[in-house]
C-alpha positions as CSV (number, residue, x, y, z in Angstrom):
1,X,-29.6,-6.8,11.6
2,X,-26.8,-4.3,12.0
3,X,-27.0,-1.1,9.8
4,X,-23.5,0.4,8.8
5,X,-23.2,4.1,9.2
6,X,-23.4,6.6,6.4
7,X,-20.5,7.6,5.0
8,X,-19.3,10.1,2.3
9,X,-17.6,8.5,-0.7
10,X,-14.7,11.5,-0.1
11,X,-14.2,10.1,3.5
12,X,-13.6,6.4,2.0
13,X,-11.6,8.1,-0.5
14,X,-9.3,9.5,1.6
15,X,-8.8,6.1,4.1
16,X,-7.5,4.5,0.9
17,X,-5.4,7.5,0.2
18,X,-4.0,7.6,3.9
19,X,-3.6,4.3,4.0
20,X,-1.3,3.8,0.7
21,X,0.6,7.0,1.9
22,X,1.2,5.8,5.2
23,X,3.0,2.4,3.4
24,X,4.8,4.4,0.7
25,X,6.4,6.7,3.4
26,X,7.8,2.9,5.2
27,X,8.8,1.2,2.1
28,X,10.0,4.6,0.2
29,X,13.0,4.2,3.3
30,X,14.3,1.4,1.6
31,X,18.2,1.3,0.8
32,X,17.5,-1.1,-2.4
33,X,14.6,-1.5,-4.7
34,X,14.6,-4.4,-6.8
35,X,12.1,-4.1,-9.8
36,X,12.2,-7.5,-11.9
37,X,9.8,-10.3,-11.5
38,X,11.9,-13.1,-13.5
39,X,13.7,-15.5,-10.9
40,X,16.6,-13.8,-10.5
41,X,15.0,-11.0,-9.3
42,X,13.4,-13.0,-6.7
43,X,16.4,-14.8,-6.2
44,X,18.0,-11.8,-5.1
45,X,15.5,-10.7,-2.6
46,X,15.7,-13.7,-0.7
């Protein structure tokens, strides 16, 4: 059976972090942001 290795909980922590980071930095570049959910909003992101 394959063991994982140990890991601190702050190391884990800080993936997520870097990883959600790393995507807000590309989509924070965006020339529009559409916040609606309702059709037209989806409409218009199309």
């Amino acid at each position: 059976m394959t063991r994982f290795k140990h890991i601190d909980e702050k190391q884990v922590t800080r993936a997520i972090v870097n990883g959600f980071t790393s995507d807000f930095n590309t989509i924070i570049e965006s020339d529009v942001a559409i916040v609606a959910g309702e059709p037209s909003g989806l409409v218009t992101t199309k």
